[in-house]
C-alpha positions, 0 to 999 in steps of 0.5 A: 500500500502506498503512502497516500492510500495509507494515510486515507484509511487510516484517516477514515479509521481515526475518528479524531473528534469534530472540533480538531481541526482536520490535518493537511493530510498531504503534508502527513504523507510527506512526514510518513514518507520521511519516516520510511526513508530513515528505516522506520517501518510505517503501518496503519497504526503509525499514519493514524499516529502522524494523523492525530499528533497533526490535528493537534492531539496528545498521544497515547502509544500502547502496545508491546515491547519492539513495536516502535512505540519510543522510537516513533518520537526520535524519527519524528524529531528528525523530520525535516521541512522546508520554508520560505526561502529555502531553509529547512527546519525541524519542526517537532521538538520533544523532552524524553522523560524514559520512566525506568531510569526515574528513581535514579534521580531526585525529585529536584532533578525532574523538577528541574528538567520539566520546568527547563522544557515547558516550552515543547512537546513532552514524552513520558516514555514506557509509563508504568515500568517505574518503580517509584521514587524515594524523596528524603526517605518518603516514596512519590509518583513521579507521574504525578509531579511531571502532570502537576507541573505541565498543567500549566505548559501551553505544549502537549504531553504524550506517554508511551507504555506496555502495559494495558488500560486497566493496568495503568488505572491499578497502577495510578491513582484516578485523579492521574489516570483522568489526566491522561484520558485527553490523550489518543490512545493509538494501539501499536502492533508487535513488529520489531522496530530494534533496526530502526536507530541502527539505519539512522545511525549507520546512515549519518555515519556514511554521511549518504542519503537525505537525513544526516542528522546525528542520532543524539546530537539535535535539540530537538529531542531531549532526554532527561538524563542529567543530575541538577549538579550535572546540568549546573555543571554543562552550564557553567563549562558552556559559559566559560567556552562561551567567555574564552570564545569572546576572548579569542575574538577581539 
């Protein structure tokens, strides 16, 4: 099936509410297209993905382990679009928060990593595989501070996760699980997607093809993995390259 036909059904299969304004379905299969180009396997389930996330819906991907739920946000950040003039751009932009590595950290290094990306899209990514967190000796959800705090974001949250509906109400309390409800729930299959970073990344490194964008060199998708010392650490060294740099140039 070509792209174009797999928008169409998808399109008709959606059912996105009345009041979102309907997506240029064109420009869907010019970002589906793309996605397949950089080695990421694109079903029905995916253009329904692209289709919603156009229309200006948040995203629930659900489904099992390797159906290229994680990666459909890294190959989507990588898209690239042309304006006026010439210039291309990447449009979508993402902070990654990855829920399993969550309790690594404190509560003040995700406290610092929401505010810092309040103005984009974030992801809250394989929901419902963490374990919970431990703030001076007292043990916190983290989903619920990340919610608490992007109520106030003009930017969408999505989520990703393995785990089923019913699961993640056990899970959470409902107060989160209501929270969550804006968001379309698009169901993935089990197709392995494990090749999908390996394409990308051996295309950038042979520098041939369209899409030479290095795999975690892009402001574009952010990925919460920085102690707040760490991250004050980055700043500071930037600032002083930034200050030698200046120096050098009178």
């Amino acid at each position: 099936m070509d792209v174009k036909d797999l928008v169409e059904q998808a399109n008709v299969k959606l059912k996105t509410p009345k009041t979102i304004v309907p997506p240029n379905l064109k420009q869907c299969e010019g970002i589906l297209q793309q996605m397949a180009e950089m080695g990421y396997q694109t079903d029905e389930a995916v253009a329904k993905a692209v289709i919603a996330y156009q229309s200006g819906l948040a995203l629930r991907l659900s489904g099992k382990f390797g159906g290229g739920k994680s990666a459909f946000w890294k190959v989507l950040s990588m898209v690239r679009q042309k304006k006026k003039g010439g210039r291309v751009v990447h449009p979508f932009r993402f902070a990654v928060i990855r829920m399993p590595i969550v309790p690594s950290f404190t509560l003040a290094d995700l406290r610092r990593f929401v505010k810092r990306y309040e103005d984009r899209d974030m992801v809250i990514d394989d929901l419902g595989s963490e374990a919970k967190v431990v703030d001076f000796g007292t043990r916190c959800e983290a989903l619920d501070l990340i919610l608490s705090m992007r109520e106030s974001s003009h930017f969408r949250t999505h989520f990703t996760s393995n785990v089923g509906s019913e699961d993640l109400v056990k899970r959470y309390e409902e107060r989160n699980c209501d929270r969550m409800s804006y968001a379309k729930l698009v169901k993935f299959g089990s197709r392995s997607q494990q090749s999908v970073g390996t394409a990308i990344e051996h295309d950038s490194r042979r520098g041939t093809g369209k899409f030479r964008v290095p795999l975690d060199n892009t402001d574009n998708y952010i990925v919460f993995d920085q102690t707040v010392e760490e991250y004050d650490a980055d700043i500071a060294r930037r600032m002083r390259l930034a200050e030698l740099n200046a120096i050098d140039g009178d």
